[in-house]
C-alpha positions as CSV (number, residue, x, y, z in Angstrom):
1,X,-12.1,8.1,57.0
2,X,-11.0,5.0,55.5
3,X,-12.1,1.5,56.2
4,X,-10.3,-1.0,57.9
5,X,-10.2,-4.5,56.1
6,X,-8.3,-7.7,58.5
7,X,-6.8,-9.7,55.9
8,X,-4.6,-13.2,56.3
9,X,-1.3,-13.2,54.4
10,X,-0.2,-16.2,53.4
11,X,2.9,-17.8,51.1
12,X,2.3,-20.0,47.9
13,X,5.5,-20.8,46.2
14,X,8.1,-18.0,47.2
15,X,4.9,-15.0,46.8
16,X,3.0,-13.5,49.3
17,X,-0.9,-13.3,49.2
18,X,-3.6,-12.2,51.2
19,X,-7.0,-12.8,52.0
20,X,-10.1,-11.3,53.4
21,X,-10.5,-12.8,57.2
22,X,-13.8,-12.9,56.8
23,X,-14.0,-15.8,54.2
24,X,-11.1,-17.8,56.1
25,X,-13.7,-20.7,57.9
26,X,-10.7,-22.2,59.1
27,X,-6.8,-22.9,58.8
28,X,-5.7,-26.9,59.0
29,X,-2.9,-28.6,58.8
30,X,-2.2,-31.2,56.3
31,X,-4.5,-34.1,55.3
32,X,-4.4,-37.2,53.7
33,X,-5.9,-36.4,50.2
34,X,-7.7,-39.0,48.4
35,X,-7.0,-38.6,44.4
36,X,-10.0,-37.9,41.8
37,X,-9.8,-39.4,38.1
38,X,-10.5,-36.8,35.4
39,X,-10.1,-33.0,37.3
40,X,-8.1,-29.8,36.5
41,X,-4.6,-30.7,37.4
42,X,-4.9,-28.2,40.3
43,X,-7.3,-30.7,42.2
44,X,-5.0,-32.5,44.7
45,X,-8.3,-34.3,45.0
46,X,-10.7,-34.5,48.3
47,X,-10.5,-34.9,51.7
48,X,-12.7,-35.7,55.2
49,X,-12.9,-32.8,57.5
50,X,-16.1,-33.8,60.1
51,X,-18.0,-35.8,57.9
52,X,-17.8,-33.2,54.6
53,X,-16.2,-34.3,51.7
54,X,-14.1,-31.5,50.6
55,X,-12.4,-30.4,47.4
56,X,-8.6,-29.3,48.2
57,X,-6.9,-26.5,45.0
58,X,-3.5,-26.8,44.8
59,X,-2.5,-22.8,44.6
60,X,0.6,-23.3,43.4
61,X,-0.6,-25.1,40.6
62,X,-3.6,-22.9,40.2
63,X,-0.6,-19.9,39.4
64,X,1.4,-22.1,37.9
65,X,4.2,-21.2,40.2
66,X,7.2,-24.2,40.4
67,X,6.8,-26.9,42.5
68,X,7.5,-26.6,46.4
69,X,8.0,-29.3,49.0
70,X,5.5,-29.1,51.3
71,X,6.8,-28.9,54.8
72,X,5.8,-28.0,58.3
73,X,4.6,-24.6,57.9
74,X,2.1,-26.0,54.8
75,X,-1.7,-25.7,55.6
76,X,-4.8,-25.9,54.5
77,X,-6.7,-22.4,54.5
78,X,-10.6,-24.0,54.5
79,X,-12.3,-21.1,52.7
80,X,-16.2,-20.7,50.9
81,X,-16.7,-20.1,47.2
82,X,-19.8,-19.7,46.0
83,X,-21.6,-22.0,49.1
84,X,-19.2,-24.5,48.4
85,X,-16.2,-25.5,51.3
86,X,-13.0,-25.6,49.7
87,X,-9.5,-26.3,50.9
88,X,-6.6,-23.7,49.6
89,X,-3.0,-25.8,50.0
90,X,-0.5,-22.9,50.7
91,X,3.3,-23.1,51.6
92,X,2.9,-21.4,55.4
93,X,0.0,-19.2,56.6
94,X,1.2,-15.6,58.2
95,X,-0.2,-12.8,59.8
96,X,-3.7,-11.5,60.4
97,X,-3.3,-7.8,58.9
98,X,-5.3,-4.7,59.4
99,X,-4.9,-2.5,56.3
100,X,-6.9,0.6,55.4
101,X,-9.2,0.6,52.2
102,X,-7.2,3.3,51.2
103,X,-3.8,1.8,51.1
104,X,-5.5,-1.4,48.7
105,X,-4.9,-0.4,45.0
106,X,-6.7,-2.0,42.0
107,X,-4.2,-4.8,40.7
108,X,-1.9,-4.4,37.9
109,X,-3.3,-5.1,34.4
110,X,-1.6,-8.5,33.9
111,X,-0.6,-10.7,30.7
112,X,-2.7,-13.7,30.5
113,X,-5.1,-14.8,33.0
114,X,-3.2,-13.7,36.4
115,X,-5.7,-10.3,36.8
116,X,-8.2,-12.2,37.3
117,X,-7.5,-13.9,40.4
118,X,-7.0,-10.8,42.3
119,X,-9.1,-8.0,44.1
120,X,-6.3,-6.1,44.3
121,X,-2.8,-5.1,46.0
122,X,-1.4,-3.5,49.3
123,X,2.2,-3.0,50.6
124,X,2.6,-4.1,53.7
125,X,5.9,-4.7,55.7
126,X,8.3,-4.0,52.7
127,X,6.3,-6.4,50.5
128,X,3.7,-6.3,48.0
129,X,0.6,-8.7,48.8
130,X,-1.9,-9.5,45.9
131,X,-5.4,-9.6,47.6
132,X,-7.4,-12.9,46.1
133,X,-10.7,-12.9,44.6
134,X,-12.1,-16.0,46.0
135,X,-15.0,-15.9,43.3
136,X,-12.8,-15.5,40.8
137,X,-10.5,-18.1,41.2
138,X,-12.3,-21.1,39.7
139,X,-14.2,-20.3,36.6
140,X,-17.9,-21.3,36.3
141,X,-17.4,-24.8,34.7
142,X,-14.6,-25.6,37.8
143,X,-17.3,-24.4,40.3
144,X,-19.8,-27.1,38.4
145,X,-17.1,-29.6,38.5
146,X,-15.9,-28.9,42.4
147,X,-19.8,-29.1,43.4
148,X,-19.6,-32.8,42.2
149,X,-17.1,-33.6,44.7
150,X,-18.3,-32.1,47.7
151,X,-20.4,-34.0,50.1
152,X,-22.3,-32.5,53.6
């Protein structure tokens, strides 16, 4: 019998993605960001959330997907890379889904570096949702750079 994984979906640009539940801390919405001289162009920059400075990763910027307003639905998905808190701006946050190991498939060999952001991929509703690899979404000289900006 096959497992059972709760995932988030979530929109960034006009995609759909997903995420484990389990490394969701929390969903916000919007905060005023403070800008940071001299970080990957996907930074929006930092912002207070209970005393923690925390980094906030544009997405959309991360894919480089075209620019979207942000509007109502927008929030922050407050997630944990590698012991570090890290805000995730996406477009609008959907549904909590529960979705068999089984029906996950490896994701499609990509050009360029789009792979390697995702764990894999699962149909659900009439859409295809790429599963995120948190870990693998900022490379190991980001991570050094992000744990410069975080504060406890």
């Amino acid at each position: 019998m096959s497992e059972l994984r709760q995932l988030c979906s979530f929109t960034v640009g006009s995609e759909d993605y997903a995420l484990d539940i389990m490394r969701i801390k929390e969903i916000i919405q919007p905060q005023k960001i403070t800008s940071v001289p001299k970080v990957p162009a996907f930074i929006e920059g930092v912002i207070e959330l209970r005393g923690s400075i925390l980094p906030v990763v544009d997405l959309r910027k991360r894919f480089d997907l075209p620019a979207t307003p942000s509007t109502r639905a927008s929030k922050y998905v407050i997630v944990g890379i590698e012991g570090r808190i890290v805000g995730l701006v996406v477009v609008a946050v959907g549904e909590v889904l529960r979705v068999a190991d089984s029906e996950i498939s490896a994701a499609p060999a990509l050009q360029g570096d789009a792979a390697q952001y995702f764990a894999g991929v699962c149909r659900h509703g009439g859409r295809i949702l790429f599963i995120l690899d948190l870990d693998r979404i900022l490379t190991s000289t980001e991570k050094i750079s992000l744990s410069g900006l975080t504060r406890a």
